[in-house]
C-alpha positions in Angstrom: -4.2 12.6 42.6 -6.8 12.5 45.7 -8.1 16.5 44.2 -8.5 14.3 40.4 -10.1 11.5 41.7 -12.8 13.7 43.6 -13.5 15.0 40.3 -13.8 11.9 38.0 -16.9 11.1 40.8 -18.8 14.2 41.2 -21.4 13.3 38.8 -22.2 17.4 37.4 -18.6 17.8 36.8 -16.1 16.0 35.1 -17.6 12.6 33.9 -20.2 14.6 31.9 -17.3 16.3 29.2 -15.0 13.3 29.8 -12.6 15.4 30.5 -10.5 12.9 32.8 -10.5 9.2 31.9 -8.8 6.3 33.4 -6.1 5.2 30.8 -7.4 1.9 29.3 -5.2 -0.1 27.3 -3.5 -2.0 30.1 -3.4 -5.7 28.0 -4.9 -5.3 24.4 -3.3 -1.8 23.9 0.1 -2.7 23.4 2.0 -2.0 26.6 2.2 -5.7 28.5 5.9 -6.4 29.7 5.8 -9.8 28.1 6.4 -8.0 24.6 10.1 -7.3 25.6 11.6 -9.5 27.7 13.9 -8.6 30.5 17.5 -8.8 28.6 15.8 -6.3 25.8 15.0 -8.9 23.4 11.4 -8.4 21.2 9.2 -11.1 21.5 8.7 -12.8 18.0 5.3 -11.8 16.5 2.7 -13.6 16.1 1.0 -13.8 12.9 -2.0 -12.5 14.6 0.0 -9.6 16.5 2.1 -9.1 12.3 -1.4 -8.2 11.3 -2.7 -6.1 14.0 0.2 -3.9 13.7 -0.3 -3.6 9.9 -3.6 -2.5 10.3 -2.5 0.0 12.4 -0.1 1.4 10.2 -2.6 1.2 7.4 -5.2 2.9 10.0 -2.5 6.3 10.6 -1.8 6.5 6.9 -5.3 7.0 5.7 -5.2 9.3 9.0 -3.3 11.6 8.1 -4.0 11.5 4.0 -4.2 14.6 2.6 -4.2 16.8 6.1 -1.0 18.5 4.9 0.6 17.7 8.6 4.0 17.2 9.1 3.9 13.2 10.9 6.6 10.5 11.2 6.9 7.6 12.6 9.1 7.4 15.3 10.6 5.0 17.9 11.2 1.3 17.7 8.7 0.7 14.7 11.0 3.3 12.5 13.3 0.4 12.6 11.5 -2.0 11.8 10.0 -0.1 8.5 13.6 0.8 7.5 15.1 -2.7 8.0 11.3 -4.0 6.0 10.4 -6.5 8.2 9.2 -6.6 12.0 12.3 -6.8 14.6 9.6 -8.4 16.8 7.2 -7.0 19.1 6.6 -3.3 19.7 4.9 -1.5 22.6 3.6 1.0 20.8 3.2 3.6 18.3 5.6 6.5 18.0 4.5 9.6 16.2 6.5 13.0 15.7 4.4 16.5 15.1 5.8 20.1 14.6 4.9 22.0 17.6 3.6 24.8 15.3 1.3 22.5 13.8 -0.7 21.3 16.6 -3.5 23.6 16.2 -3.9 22.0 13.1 -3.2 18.8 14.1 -6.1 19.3 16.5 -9.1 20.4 13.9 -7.8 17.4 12.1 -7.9 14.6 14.2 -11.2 15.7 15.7 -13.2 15.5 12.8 -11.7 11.9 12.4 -12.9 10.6 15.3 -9.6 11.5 17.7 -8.6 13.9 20.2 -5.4 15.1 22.1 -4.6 13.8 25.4 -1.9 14.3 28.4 -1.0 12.2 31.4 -1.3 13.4 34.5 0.6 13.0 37.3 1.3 9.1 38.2 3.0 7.9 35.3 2.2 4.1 35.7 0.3 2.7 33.3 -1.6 0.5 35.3 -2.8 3.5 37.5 -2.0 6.9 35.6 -5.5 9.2 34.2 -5.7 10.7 31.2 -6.8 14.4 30.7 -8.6 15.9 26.7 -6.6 18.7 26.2 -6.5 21.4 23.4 -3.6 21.9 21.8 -2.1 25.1 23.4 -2.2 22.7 27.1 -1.0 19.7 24.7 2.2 22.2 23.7 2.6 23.1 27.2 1.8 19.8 29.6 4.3 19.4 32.3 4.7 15.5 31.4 7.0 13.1 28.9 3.4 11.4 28.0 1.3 12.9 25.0 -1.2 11.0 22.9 -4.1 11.1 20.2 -6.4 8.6 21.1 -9.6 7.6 19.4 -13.1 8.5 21.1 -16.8 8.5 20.3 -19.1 11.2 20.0 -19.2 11.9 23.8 -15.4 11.9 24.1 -15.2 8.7 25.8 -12.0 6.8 24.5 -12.5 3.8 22.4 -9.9 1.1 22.9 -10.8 -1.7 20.3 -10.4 0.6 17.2 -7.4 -0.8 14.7 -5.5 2.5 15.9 -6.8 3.2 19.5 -4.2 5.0 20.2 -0.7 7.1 19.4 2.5 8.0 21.6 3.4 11.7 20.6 6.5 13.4 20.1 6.5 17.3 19.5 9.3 18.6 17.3 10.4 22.0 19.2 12.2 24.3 17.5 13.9 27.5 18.4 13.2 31.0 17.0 15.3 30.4 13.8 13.3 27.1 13.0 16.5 24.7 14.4 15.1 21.5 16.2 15.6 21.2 19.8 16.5 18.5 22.0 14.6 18.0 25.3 17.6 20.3 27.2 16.8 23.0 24.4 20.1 22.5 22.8 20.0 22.8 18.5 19.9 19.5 16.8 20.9 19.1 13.6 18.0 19.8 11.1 18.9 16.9 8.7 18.0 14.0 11.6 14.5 15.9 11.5 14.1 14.9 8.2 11.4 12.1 7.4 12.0 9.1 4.2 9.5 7.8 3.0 9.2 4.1 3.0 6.4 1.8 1.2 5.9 -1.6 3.9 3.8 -4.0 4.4 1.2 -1.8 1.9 1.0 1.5 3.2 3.5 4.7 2.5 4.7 6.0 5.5 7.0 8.8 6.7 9.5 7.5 8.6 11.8 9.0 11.0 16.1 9.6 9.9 18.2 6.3 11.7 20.1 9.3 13.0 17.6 10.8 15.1 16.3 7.6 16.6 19.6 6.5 17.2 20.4 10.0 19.2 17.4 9.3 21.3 17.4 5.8 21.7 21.9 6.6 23.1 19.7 9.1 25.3 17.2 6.8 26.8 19.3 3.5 27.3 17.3 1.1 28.1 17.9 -2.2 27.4 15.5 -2.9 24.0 17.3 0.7 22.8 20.4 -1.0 23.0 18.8 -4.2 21.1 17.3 -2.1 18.1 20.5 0.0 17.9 22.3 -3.1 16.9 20.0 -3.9 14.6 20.6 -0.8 12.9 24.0 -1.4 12.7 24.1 -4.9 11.6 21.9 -3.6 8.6 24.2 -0.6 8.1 21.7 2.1 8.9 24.3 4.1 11.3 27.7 5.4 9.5 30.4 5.7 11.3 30.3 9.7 10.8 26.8 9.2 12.0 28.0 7.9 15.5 31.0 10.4 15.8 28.3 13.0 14.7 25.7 11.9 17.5 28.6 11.3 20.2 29.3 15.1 19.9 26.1 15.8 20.1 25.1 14.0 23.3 28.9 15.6 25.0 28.2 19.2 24.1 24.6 18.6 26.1 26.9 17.4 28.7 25.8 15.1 32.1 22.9 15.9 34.0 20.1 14.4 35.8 21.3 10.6 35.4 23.9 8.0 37.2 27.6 7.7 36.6 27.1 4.2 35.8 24.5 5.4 32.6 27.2 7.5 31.4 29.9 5.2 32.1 27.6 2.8 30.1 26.5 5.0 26.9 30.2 6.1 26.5 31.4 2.7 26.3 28.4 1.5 23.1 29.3 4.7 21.8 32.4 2.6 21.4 31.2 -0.4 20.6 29.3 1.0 18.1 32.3 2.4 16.6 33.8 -0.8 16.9 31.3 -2.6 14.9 31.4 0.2 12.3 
């Protein structure tokens, strides 16, 4: 980081195409800790928070009207626009995107007032940089962390806009057009499939319970755990469903994580089947 910094400061270099920017949405963007507490529970919303958060759903669908893009919402906010009400707070924004779009996606968002960033290198939000990208780097950025964030006509983000900012997910998908997961094993196509839900006013597609059950069982943390039960409760996950995903997740195999995480998904695999 001590080569980036040098940059941001040299005053003929960087600062001048705002290349690099410091990542600003550290307590009005959405990411404070306070929004899930430490057992995984959301925090209730506020009635000031509700409406944010419907603006910014209103804000992505005029986005993305009429640009012909593939985009679905993603993540913990899926849930909540499936179940048609708000589980509670949400970090964030969660948006999928074909890979084979992005070029697209790019001369799109650009001439609304958006571009496509990466995170570079410290991934704490408190501390981490954010680098304008085009979409060929955005498609191949070593990092988890992709965005479109709103700027101004210098390229300087703008944090107070109704949608400031979006987490992205890129759909991969091998020669044959089959879906990939992050190990580059097939998916099943039908969890890439979007419905499309009317809430709170705006039409939006929204991402298969499947597939954000799959990677919510591959993240494990413990608000993934929370909003998988509320898909169950509401009957969102079949039973074939979790058998379906289960198989999935073995014929990846183990990896890069603990004993204990396995030891822990295999057993709410079970309780999920339990509760089916």
């Amino acid at each position: 980081m001590k080569g980036l910094h040098g940059c941001l400061f040299e005053e003929n270099l960087c600062p001048k195409e705002n290349i690099f920017q410091p990542f600003p949405f550290k307590t009005d963007g959405g990411f404070e800790k306070k929004k899930i507490l430490e057992d995984g529970t959301r925090v209730a919303l506020t009635k000031e928070r509700r409406l944010q958060i419907i603006t910014m759903l209103c804000e992505l669908e005029k986005l993305f009207d009429c640009s012909g893009l593939s985009w679905i919402v993603d993540g913990g906010l899926s849930v909540s626009i499936l179940l048609g009400d708000f589980i509670g707070e949400h970090r964030d924004l969660d948006l999928a995107v074909e890979e084979f779009q992005l070029k697209s996606l790019q001369e799109w968002i650009e001439r609304k007032g958006y571009g496509l960033f990466v995170t570079l290198g410290v991934q704490s939000r408190e501390t981490m940089f954010m680098k304008r990208v085009d979409w060929e780097e955005f498609s191949t950025a070593e990092t988890y962390l992709f965005w479109i964030i709103a700027v101004d006509e210098n390229g300087l983000i703008q944090k107070d806009k109704p949608l400031s900012f979006i987490n992205v997910h890129i759909i991969r998908r091998n020669e044959l057009g089959n879906p990939l997961s992050w190990g580059k094993k097939v998916l099943p196509a039908r969890w890439f499939y979007s419905e499309v839900v009317e809430f709170q006013g705006s039409v939006l597609n929204v991402a298969s319970p499947l597939k954000t059950a799959y990677y919510k069982l591959r993240s494990m943390r413990n608000y993934d755990i929370t909003d998988l039960r509320h898909m169950l409760e509401a009957g969102l996950i079949p039973y074939a469903g979790i058998e379906e995903i289960e198989s999935v997740l073995n014929v990846e195999g183990e990896s890069k994580h603990s004993e204990d995480y396995y030891r822990a998904r295999k057993n709410f695999i079970i309780e999920m089947k339990e509760w089916r």
